[in-house]
C-alpha positions in Angstrom: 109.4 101.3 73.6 112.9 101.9 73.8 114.9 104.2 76.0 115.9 106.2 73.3 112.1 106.5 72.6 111.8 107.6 76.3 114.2 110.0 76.2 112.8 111.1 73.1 109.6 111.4 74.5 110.6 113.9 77.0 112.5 116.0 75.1 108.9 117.1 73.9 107.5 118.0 77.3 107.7 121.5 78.8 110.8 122.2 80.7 108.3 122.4 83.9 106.8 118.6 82.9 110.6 117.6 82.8 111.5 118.4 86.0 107.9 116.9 87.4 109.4 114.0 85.5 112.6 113.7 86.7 111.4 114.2 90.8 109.0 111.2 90.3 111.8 109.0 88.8 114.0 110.5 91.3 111.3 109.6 94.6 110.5 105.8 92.5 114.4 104.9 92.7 114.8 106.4 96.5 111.8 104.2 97.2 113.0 101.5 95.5 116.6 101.5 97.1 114.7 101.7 100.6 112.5 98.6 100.1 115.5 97.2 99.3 117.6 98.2 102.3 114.4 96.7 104.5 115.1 93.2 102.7 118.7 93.1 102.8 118.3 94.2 106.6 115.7 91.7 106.9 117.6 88.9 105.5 120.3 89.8 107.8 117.9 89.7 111.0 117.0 86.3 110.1 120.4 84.8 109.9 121.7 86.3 113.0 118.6 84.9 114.4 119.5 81.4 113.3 122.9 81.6 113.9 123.6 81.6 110.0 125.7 84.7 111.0 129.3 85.4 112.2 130.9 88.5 114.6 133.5 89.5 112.7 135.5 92.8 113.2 136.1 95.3 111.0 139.9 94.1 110.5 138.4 90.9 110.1 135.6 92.4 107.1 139.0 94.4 105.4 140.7 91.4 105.0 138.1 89.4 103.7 136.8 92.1 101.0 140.9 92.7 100.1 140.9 88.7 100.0 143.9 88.1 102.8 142.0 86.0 104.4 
């Protein structure tokens, strides 16, 4: 099935199945973006906790990302 099938698809629910629709996907990709949070935040955890990470301040950070450093 492809998404153009999907959106197909939709358009032949009610306008009250849509929205039902659209919350689930909407709650699915919140929790999806939270589980990930928890593993990035995880990961993190674990490298400070090996000393795999660095204190760096936020000067230090803007540099990097605008590659001055």
């Amino acid at each position: 099935m492809t998404f153009s099938d999907i959106v197909d698809a939709a358009d032949d629910l009610s306008v009250d199945e849509q929205e039902t629709l659209v919350g689930i996907l909407q709650r699915r990709i919140a929790k999806r973006n939270r589980d990930a949070l928890v593993r990035d935040v995880a990961e993190a955890r674990g490298e400070f906790q090996t000393g795999q990470a660095r204190v760096s301040s936020v000067g230090d950070i803007m540099d990097e990302v605008r590659g001055e450093s």
